[in-house]
C-alpha positions as CSV (number, residue, x, y, z in Angstrom):
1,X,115.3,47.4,-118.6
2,X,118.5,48.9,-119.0
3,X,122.0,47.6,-118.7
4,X,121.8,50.4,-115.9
5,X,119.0,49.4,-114.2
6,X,120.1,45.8,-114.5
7,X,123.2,46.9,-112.0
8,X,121.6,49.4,-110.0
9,X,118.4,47.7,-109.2
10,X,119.7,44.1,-108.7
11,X,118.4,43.1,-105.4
12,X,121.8,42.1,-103.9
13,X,123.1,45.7,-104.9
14,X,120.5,48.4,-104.4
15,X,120.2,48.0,-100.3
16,X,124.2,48.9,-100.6
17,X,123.5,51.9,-103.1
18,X,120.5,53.0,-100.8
19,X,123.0,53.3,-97.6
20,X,125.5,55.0,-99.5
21,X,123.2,57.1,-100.7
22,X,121.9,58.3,-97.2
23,X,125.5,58.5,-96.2
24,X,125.9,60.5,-99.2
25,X,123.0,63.1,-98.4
26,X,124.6,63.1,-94.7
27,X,127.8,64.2,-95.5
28,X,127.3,66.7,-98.1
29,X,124.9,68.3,-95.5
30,X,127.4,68.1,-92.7
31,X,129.9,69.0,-95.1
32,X,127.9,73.0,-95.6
33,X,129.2,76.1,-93.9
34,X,128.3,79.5,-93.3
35,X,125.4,81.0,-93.7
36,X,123.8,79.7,-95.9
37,X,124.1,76.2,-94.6
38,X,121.7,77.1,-91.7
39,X,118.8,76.8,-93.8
40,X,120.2,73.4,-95.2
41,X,121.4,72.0,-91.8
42,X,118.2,73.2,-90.4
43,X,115.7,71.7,-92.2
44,X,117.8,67.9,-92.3
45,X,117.6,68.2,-88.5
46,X,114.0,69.2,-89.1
47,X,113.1,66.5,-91.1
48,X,114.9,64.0,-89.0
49,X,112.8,64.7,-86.1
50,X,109.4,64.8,-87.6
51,X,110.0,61.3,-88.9
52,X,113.7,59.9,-87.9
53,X,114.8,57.4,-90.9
54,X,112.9,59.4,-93.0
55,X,115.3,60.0,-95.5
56,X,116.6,56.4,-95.9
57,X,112.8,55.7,-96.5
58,X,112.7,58.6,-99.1
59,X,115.7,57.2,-101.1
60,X,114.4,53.7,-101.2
61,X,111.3,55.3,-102.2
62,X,112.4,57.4,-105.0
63,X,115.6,55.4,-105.8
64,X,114.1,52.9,-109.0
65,X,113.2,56.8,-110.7
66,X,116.4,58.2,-109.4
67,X,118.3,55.2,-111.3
68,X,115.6,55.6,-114.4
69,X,116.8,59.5,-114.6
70,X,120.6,58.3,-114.8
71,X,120.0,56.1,-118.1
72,X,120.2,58.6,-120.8
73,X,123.5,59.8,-118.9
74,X,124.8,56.0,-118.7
75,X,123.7,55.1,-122.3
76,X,125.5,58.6,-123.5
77,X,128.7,57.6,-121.7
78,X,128.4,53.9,-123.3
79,X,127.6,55.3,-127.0
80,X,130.6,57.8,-126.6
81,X,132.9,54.8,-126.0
82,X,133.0,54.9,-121.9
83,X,135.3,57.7,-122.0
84,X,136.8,57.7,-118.5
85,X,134.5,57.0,-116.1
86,X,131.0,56.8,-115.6
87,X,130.9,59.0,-112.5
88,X,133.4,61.5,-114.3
89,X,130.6,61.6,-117.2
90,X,127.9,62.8,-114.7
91,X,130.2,65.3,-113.3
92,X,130.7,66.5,-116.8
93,X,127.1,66.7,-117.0
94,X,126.6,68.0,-112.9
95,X,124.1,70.7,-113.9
96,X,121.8,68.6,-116.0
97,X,122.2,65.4,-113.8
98,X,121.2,67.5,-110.3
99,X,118.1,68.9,-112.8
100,X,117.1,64.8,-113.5
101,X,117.1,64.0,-109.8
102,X,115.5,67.0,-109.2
103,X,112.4,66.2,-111.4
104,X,112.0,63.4,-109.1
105,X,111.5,64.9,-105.9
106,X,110.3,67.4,-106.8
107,X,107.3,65.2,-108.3
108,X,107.4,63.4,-104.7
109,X,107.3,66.4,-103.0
110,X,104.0,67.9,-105.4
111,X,102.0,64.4,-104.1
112,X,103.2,64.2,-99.9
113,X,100.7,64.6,-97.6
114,X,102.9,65.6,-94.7
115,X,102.7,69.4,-95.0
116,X,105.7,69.9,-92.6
117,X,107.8,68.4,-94.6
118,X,106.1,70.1,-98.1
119,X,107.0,73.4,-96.3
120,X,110.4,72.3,-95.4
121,X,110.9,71.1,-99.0
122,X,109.6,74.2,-100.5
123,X,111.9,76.1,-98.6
124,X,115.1,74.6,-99.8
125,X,113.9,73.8,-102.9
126,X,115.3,77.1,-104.6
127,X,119.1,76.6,-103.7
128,X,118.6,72.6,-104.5
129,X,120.1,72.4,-107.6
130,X,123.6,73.3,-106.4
131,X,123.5,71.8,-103.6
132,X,122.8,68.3,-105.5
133,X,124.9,69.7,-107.9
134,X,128.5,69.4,-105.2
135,X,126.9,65.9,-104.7
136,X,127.5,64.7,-107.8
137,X,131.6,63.6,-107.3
138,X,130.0,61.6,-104.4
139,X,127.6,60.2,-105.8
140,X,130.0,58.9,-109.0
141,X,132.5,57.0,-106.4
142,X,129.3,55.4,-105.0
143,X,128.9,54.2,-108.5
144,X,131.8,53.9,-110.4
145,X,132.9,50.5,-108.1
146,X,129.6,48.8,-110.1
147,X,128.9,50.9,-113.2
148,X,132.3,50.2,-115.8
């Protein structure tokens, strides 16, 4: 294991990074306008009725890889002296860091059995990246408080 994974996953910690994560993905989808939200907004609501608590189940699925895809980022941020912040590293890197979570669902997505929300998925796959992309800010104030 990592010094990463050793924070992230420790069992005291990750339910609280799971629930900020949800909130997380629920404000940054609230948080889309015009239209080209619609899609976006469209499918969340979607999703949330086929299964409600579906996407806390998804992150606490897919969070041990999400944290496994963060720790070339962490172990580049600790070799180059932990520069500023950890979360202001992955926004340096935003592009590349949306990309790493990407691979993950997008491996999840390739094995679900639920072909709603496969469709769904495939449908806002294509704008994905910069959509997790404006997460990333968020998502380094989740973990800056635990990651120094």
């Amino acid at each position: 294991m990592s010094e990463l994974t050793d924070i992230l996953l420790d069992p005291a910690l990750r339910p609280k990074l799971i629930d900020g994560c949800v909130r997380l993905i629920d404000a940054e989808v609230a948080s889309k306008r015009g239209l080209s939200a619609l899609p976006i907004k469209g499918g969340f609501k979607a999703v949330k009725a086929v299964r409600p608590g579906f996407v806390k189940t998804v992150v606490e699925l897919l969070f041990d890889r999400f944290v496994e895809q963060m720790v070339p980022y962490h172990e580049a941020w600790v070799s180059g002296g932990k520069s500023g912040t950890f979360g202001g590293h992955l926004q340096k890197n935003a592009s590349a860091v949306a990309n790493s979570l990407l691979i993950v669902t997008d491996e999840r997505a390739s094995r679900s059995q639920m072909k709603s929300i496969k469709k769904i998925y495939s449908k806002l796959r294509p704008t994905a990246q910069g959509h997790v992309t404006s997460a990333i800010p968020g998502m380094g104030r989740l973990l800056d408080p635990h990651v120094k």
